[in-house]
C-alpha positions in Angstrom: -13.0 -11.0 13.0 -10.3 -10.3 15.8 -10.5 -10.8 19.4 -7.7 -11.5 22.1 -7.1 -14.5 20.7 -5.0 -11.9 17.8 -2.3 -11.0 20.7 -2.0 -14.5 21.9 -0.9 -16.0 18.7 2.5 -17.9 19.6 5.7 -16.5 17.9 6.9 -19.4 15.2 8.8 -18.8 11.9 7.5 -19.6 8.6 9.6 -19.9 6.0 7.9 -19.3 2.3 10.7 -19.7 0.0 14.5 -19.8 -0.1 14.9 -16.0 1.7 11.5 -15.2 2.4 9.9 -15.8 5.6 7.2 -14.8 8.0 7.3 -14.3 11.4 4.2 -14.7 13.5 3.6 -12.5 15.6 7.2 -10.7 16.7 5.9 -7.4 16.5 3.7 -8.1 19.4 5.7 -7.2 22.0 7.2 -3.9 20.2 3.4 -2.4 19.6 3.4 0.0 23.1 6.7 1.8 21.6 5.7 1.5 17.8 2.3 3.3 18.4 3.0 6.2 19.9 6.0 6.4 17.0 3.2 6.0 14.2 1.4 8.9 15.7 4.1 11.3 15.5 5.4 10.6 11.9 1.7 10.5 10.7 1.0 14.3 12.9 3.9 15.4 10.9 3.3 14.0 7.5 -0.1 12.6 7.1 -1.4 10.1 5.2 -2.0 10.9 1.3 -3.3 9.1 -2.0 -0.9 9.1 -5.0 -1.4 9.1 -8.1 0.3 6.5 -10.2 2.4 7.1 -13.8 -0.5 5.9 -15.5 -3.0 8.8 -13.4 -4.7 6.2 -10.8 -5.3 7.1 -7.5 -4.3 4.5 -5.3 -6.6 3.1 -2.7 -3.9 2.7 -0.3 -2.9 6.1 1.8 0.6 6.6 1.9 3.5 8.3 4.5 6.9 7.5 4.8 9.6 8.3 7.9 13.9 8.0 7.3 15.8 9.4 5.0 14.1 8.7 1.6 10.4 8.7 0.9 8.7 6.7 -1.6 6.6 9.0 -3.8 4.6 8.3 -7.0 2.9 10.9 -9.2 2.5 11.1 -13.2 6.0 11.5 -13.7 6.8 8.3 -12.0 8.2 6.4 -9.1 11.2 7.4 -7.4 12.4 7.9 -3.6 13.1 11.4 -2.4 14.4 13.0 1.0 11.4 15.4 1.1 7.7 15.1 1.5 6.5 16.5 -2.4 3.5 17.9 -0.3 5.5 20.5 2.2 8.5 20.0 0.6 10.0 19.3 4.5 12.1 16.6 5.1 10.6 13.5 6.3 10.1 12.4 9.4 13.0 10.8 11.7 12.9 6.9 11.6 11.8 6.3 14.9 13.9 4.1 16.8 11.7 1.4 17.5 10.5 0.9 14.3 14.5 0.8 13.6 15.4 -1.6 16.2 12.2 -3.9 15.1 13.1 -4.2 11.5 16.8 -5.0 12.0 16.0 -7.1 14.9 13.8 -9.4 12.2 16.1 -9.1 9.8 18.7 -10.8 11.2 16.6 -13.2 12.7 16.0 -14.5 8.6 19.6 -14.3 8.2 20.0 -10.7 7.2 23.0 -9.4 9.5 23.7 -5.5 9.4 20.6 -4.5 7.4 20.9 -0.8 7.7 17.2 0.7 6.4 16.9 4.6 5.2 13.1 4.2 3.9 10.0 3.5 5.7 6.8 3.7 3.8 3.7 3.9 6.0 0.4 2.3 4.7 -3.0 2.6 5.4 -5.6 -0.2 3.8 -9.3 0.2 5.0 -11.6 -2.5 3.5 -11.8 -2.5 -0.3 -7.9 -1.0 -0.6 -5.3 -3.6 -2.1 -2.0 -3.2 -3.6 -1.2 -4.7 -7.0 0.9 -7.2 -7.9 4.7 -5.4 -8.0 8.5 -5.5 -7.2 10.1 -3.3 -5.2 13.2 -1.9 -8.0 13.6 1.3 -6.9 15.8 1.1 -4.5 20.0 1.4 -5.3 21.0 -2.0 -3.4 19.0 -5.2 -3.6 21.1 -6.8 -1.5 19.1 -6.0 1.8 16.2 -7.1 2.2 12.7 -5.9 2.6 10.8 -5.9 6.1 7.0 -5.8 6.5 5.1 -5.2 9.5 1.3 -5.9 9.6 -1.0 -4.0 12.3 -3.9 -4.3 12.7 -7.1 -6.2 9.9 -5.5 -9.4 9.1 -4.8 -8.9 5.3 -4.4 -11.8 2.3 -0.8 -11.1 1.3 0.1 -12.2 -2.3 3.6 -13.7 -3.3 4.6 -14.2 -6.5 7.1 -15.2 -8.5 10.3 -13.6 -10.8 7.6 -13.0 -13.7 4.7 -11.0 -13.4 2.8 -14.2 -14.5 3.7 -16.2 -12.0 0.7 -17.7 -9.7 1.4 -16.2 -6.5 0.7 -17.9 -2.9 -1.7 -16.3 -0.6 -0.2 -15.4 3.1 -2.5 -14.6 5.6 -1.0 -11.7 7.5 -2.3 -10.9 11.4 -1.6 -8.0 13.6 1.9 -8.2 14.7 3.1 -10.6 12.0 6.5 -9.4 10.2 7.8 -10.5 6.9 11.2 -10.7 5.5 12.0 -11.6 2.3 15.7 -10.6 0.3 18.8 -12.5 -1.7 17.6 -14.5 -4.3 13.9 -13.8 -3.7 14.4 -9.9 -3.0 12.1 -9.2 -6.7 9.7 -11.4 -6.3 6.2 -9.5 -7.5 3.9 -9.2 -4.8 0.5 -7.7 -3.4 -2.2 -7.5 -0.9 -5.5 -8.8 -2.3 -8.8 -6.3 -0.8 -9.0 -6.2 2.5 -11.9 -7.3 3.8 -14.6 -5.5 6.3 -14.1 -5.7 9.8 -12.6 -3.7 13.3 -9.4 -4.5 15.3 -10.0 -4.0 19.2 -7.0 -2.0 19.1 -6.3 -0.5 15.0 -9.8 -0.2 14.2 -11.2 -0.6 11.1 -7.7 -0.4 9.1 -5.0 -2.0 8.7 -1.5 -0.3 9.1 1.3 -1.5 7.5 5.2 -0.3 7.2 7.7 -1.4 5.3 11.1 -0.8 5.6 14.0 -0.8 2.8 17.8 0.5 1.9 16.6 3.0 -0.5 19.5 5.0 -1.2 
């Protein structure tokens, strides 16, 4: 499914909606500092399966680095400053992953984003993420960033109402989106990803996504 041609893809800017955009591949030249970041926030707090409110395991893994950590069990979904599994803090943001997201950011038009929260995500083929909005964060007037590594992944967009038809984005290694202001709770997903090995992720595809949680 991916061969070189996945690093050569030339940098452009989509733009989806209003305040939603993609950016093909940025994150490119930022993967030899991100990596070795991933590695240490993943030795220190690996990745898990949560279980939802509603007692379904989810079959995307989950970590999270900054501040807050996004958690989800049968009492519900919140953020929290320590991992419910060591009950440590969470990893440091790493600074590249920092300087990537606010670097994208304000290249959609979001000056001074300042993120606490990064959740970490892990798809391998068959995992997908429902259609949602992000409303558990205090201030919705950041926006959210979303970096794609690795399996190239069917990225859903929706509307303001769950019922909404949403748009299908193809996402590739390196690829960032930014979405916020008037389009900051559009519902969203990832449809299943399909089977298949990146030269350089594997057979996964890892994704973070950073917010101002708190």
């Amino acid at each position: 499914m991916f061969g070189e041609a996945d690093a050569l893809q030339p940098p452009r800017t989509e733009q989806l909606a209003t305040q939603t955009f993609v950016l093909r591949g940025f994150a490119l030249p930022w993967i030899d500092a991100l990596l070795p970041e991933l590695r240490a926030v993943l030795a220190q707090a690996p990745f898990r399966r949560m279980v939802t409110p509603g007692g379904f395991t989810m079959s995307v893994a989950l970590s999270n680095c900054g501040a807050l950590g996004w958690t989800t069990d049968q009492s519900g979904y919140r953020y929290s400053g320590r991992d419910p599994r060591t009950g440590q803090p969470w990893p440091a943001l790493p600074q590249a992953m920092r300087e990537l997201a606010v670097a994208a950011a304000a290249a959609c038009g979001f000056a001074d984003f300042d993120p606490d929260a990064c959740l970490v995500n892990r798809y391998v083929p068959g995992a997908k993420m429902s259609l949602h909005q992000d409303k558990n964060e205090r201030d919705y007037s950041q926006p959210v960033v979303s970096v794609s590594l690795g399996l190239s992944a069917l990225f859903q967009l929706g509307g303001m109402q769950r019922s909404d038809r949403p748009v299908r984005v193809p996402l590739l290694h390196g690829d960032v989106m930014v979405w916020g202001g008037v389009d900051r709770l559009r519902f969203h997903g990832v449809l299943p990803l399909k089977e298949g090995s990146h030269p350089l992720m594997g057979p996964q595809r890892i994704n973070f996504t950073l917010r101002k949680a708190g």
